[in-house]
C-alpha positions in Angstrom: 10.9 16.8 10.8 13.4 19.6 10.5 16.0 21.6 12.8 14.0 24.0 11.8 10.4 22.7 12.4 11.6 21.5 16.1 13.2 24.8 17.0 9.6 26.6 15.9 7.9 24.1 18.0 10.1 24.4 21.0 10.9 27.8 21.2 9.8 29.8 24.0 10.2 33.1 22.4 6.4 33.6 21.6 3.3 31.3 22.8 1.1 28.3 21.0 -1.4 31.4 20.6 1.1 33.6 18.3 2.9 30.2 17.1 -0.9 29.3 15.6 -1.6 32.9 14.9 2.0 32.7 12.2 0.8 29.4 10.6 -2.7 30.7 9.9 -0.6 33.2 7.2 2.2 31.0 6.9 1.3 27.4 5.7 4.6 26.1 6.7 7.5 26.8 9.1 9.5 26.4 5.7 7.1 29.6 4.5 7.3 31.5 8.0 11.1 31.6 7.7 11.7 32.4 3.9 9.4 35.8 4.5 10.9 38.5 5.3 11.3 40.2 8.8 9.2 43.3 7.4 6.5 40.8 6.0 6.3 38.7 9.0 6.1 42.1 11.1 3.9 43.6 9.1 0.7 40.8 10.9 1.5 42.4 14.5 1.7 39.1 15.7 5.1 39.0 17.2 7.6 41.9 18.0 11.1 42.7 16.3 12.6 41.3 20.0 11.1 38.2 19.3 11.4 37.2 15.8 15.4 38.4 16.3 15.2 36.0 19.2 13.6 33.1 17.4 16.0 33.6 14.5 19.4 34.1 16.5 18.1 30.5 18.3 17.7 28.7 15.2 21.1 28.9 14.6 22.3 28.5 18.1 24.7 25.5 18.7 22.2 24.9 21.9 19.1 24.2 19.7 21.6 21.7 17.3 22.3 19.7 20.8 19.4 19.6 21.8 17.8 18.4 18.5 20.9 15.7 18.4 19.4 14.5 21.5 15.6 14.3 20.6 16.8 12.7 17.6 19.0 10.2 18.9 16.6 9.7 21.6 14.1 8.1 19.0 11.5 10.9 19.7 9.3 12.5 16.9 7.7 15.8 16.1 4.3 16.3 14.4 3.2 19.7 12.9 -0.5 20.9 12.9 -0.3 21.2 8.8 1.2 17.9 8.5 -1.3 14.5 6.9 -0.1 12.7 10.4 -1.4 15.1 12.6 -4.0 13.6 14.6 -7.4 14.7 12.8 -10.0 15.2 16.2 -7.3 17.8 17.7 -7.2 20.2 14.6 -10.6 21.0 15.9 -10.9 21.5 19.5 -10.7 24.6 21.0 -7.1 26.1 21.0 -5.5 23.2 19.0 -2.0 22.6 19.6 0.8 23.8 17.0 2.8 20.7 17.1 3.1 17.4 19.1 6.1 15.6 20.1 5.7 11.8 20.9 8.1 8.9 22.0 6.2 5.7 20.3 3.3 5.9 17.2 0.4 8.1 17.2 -2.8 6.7 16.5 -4.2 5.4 13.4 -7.1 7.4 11.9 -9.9 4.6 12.3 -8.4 3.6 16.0 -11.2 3.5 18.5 -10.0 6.0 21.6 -11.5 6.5 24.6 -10.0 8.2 27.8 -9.7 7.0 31.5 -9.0 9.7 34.2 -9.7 9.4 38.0 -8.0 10.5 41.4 -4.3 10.2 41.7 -5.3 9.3 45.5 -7.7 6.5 44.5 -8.9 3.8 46.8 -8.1 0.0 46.3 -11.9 -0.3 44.7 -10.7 2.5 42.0 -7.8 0.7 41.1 -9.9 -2.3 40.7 -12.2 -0.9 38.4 -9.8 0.8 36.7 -8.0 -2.2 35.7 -10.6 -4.2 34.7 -12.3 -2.1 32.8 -9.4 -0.6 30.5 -8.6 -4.0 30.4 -11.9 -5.5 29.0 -11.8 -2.2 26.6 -8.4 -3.6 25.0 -9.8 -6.6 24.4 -12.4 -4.8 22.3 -10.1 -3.0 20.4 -10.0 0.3 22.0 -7.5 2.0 22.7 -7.1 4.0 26.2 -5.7 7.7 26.7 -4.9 8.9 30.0 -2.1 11.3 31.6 0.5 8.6 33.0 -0.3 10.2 36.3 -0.4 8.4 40.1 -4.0 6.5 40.5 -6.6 5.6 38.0 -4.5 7.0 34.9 -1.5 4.1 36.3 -4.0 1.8 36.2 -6.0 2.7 33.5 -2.8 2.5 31.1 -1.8 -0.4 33.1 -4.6 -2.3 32.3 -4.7 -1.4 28.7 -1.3 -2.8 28.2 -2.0 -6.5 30.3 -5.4 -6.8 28.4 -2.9 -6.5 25.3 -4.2 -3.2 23.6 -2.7 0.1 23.0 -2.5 3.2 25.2 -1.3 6.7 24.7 -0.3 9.3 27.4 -0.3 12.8 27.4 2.1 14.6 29.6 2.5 18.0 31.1 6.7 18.0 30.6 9.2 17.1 28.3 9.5 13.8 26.8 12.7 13.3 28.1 11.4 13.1 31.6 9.7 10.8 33.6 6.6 12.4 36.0 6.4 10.5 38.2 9.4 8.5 38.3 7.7 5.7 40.3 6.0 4.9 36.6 9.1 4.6 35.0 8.0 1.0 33.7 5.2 2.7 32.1 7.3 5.5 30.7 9.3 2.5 29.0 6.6 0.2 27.9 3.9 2.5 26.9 6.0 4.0 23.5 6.4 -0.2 22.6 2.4 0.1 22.6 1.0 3.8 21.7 3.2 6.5 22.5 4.1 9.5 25.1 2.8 12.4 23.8 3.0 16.2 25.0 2.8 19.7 24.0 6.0 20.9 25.7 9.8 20.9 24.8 12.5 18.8 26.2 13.5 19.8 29.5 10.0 21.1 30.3 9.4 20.2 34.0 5.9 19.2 35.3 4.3 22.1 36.6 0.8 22.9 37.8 -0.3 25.4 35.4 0.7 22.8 32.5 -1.6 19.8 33.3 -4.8 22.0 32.1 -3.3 22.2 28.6 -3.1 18.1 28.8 -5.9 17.4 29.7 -7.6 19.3 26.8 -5.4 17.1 24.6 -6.7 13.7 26.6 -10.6 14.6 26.1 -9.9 15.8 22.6 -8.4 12.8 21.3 -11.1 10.8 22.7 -14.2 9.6 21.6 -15.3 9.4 25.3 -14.2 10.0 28.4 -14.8 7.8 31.5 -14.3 9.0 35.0 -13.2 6.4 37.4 -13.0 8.2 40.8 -13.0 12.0 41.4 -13.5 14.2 44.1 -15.6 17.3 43.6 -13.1 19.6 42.9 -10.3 17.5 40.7 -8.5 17.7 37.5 -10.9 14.7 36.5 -13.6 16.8 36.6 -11.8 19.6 34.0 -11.0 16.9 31.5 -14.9 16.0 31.8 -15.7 19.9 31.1 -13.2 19.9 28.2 -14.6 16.8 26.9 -18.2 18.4 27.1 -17.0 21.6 25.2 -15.4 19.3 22.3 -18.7 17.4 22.2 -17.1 13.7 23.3 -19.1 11.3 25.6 -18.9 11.3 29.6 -19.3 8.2 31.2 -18.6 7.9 35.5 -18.4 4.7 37.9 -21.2 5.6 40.8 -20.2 5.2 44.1 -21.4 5.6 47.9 -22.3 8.9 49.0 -20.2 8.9 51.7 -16.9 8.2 50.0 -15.0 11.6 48.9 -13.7 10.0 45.5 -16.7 9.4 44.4 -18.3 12.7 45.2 -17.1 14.2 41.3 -18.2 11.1 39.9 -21.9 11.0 41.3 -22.3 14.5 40.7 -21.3 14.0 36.8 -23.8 11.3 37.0 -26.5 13.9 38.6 -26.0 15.8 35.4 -26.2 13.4 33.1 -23.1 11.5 32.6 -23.7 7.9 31.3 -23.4 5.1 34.3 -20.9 2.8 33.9 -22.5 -0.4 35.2 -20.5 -3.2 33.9 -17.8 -3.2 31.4 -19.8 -5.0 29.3 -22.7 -2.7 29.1 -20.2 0.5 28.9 -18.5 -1.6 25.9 -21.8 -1.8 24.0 -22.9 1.4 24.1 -19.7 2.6 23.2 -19.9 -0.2 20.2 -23.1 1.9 19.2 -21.7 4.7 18.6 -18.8 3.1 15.8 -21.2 1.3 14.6 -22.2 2.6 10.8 -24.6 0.1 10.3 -26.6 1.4 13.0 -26.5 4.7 12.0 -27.8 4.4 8.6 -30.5 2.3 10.3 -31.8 5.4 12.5 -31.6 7.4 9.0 -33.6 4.9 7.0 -35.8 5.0 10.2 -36.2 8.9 10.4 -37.2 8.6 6.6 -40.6 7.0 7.7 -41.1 8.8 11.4 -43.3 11.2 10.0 -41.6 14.2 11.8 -42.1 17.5 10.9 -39.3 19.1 8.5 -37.8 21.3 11.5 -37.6 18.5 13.7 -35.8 16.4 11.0 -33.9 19.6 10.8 -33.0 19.8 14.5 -32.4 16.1 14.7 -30.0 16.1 12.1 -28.0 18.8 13.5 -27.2 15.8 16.4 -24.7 13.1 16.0 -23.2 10.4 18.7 -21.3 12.8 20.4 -22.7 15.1 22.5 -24.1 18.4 21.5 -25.5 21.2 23.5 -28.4 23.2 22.5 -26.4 26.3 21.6 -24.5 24.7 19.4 -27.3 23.1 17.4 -29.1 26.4 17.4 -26.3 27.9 16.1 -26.4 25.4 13.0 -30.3 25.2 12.5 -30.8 29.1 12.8 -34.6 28.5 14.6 -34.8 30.8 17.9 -33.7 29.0 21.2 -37.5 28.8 22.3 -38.6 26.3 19.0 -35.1 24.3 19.6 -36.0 23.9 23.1 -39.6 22.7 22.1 -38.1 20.2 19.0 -35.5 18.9 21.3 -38.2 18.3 23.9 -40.5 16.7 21.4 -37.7 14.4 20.2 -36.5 13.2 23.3 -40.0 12.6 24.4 -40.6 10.4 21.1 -36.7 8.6 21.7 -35.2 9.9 19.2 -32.8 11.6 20.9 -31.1 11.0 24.8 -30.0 13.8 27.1 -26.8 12.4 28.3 -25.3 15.8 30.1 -27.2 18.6 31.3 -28.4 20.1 28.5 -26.0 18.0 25.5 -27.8 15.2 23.8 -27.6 12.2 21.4 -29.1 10.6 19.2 -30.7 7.7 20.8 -29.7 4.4 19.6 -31.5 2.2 22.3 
């Protein structure tokens, strides 16, 4: 990490859109800056304001402080080009430029799963909550959640006592604590995983920026469980991002009466797995990582006797969840014979609808 790199990554000059935009040319920052203002120009990408802006701030004695302080502070920086960025997010939708993180990202073969759920949760929430991300540590996974009030406290909470590793993403600067009643957390959690988060230091908290995290929470995720959520809840955007990406949605069912548990059961109604036990959401997930098992199903398909377009379709499916338009778009059949094959194949259990319209291949 250079002065250089952090002031790219921090300024606010242009956006993440223009930022990615500049690296798709330019391999490097190193690249971006040895161009010439004509060259750089040239693209349309940003305007002579904004590249003099960017370039007067790169030498600015306020950019030198404030990389003295991220630096002294222990904090890191993590490019989109660089062998350390984390490998799922370079291909979600709108992948970030650059990370900065108090702690240690993720290994490559870590298992990740996220836990999100109402900052308002009941006592039964923070129960589960608990217990579960608990039971997950002592599994090996590892839980992602936002740090927030609620189910992510206690999600990351219970990571930690069950002795595992979490990591949160945040919608402010890492060198401030949202909220400050989880200051422990914001102290323990880089000894464990690390704080993570798109924005620059100083970056308050504000609504328009938790969107943007939660993107980052489903993305690095091989799953994402829901704990509580009411119909209309930030839960419920990370479970639409983490449909988009193609991860796993799993919800904890609750009564009918109960508000929290409104998002949840409607997930559910659409085909979110049903966490019933920790134990049975810990062996599905073990499914899915499981390699042996795969090449099993493989060997198995070998012999089904299935026609070569349903091979074809069922191919185009992995463990994570895939919508129809997406494996059409691969396979190249018209939506009325992928509707048919899929039909066909979940009939025969080769493949599990586990969102409205996404589906799996079907281990069970």
């Amino acid at each position: 990490m250079t002065i250089e790199e952090f002031g790219f990554s921090s300024t606010r000059h242009f956006t993440r859109g223009k930022k990615r935009k500049l690296l798709e040319i330019y391999p490097t920052v190193f690249k971006l800056l040895e161009a010439s203002d004509a060259d750089i120009l040239h693209y349309e990408i940003i305007s002579e304001k904004e590249l003099c802006a960017f370039r007067t701030e790169l030498t600015s004695l306020k950019l030198k402080e404030s990389f003295r302080r991220f630096t002294e502070s222990g904090y890191n920086l993590v490019l989109s080009y660089d062998s350390t960025f984390p490998e799922p997010l370079r291909y979600i939708h709108e992948p970030p430029v650059a990370l900065f993180y108090n702690g240690s990202l993720p290994d490559p073969d870590e298992k990740l799963v996220a836990m999100v759920g109402a900052r308002r949760c009941s006592s039964y929430g923070r129960v589960m909550a608990g217990k579960i991300a608990s039971d997950l540590a002592s599994f090996d996974y590892s839980v992602i959640s936002g740090m927030a009030y609620g189910i992510d406290t206690y999600s990351q909470r219970g990571a930690l006592e069950g002795g595992g590793k979490t990591y949160a993403f945040v919608a402010n600067g890492l060198d401030i604590c949202y909220p400050e009643t989880n200051r422990d957390l914001y102290t323990e959690i880089p000894k464990h995983g690390a704080i993570i988060t798109e924005f620059a230091l100083g970056t308050q908290p504000l609504p328009e920026f938790f969107p943007d995290r939660n993107r980052l929470i489903s993305g690095l995720s091989r799953a994402v469980i829901v704990i509580e959520a009411r119909e209309r809840s930030g839960s419920l955007i990370t479970a639409d991002f983490a449909l988009d990406q193609g991860r796993d949605v799993y919800a904890l069912p609750g009564k009918i009466t109960d508000p929290l548990s409104a998002g949840c059961n409607k997930l559910i109604s659409q085909g979110a797995g049903i966490i019933r036990s920790s134990e049975a959401l810990i062996e599905e997930l073990e499914l899915s990582y499981n390699p042996d098992a795969i090449v099993h199903i493989e060997e198995e398909i070998k012999n089904s006797g299935l026609k070569p377009d349903e091979i074809k379709v069922y191919s185009a499916f992995d463990f994570n969840a895939k919508s129809i338009d997406e494996v059409q778009a691969e396979c190249g059949l018209t939506l009325l014979d992928i509707l048919g094959i899929v039909s066909t194949l979940t009939e025969k259990g080769f493949l599990k609808e586990v969102f409205l319209n996404h589906y799996v291949r079907n281990m069970a």
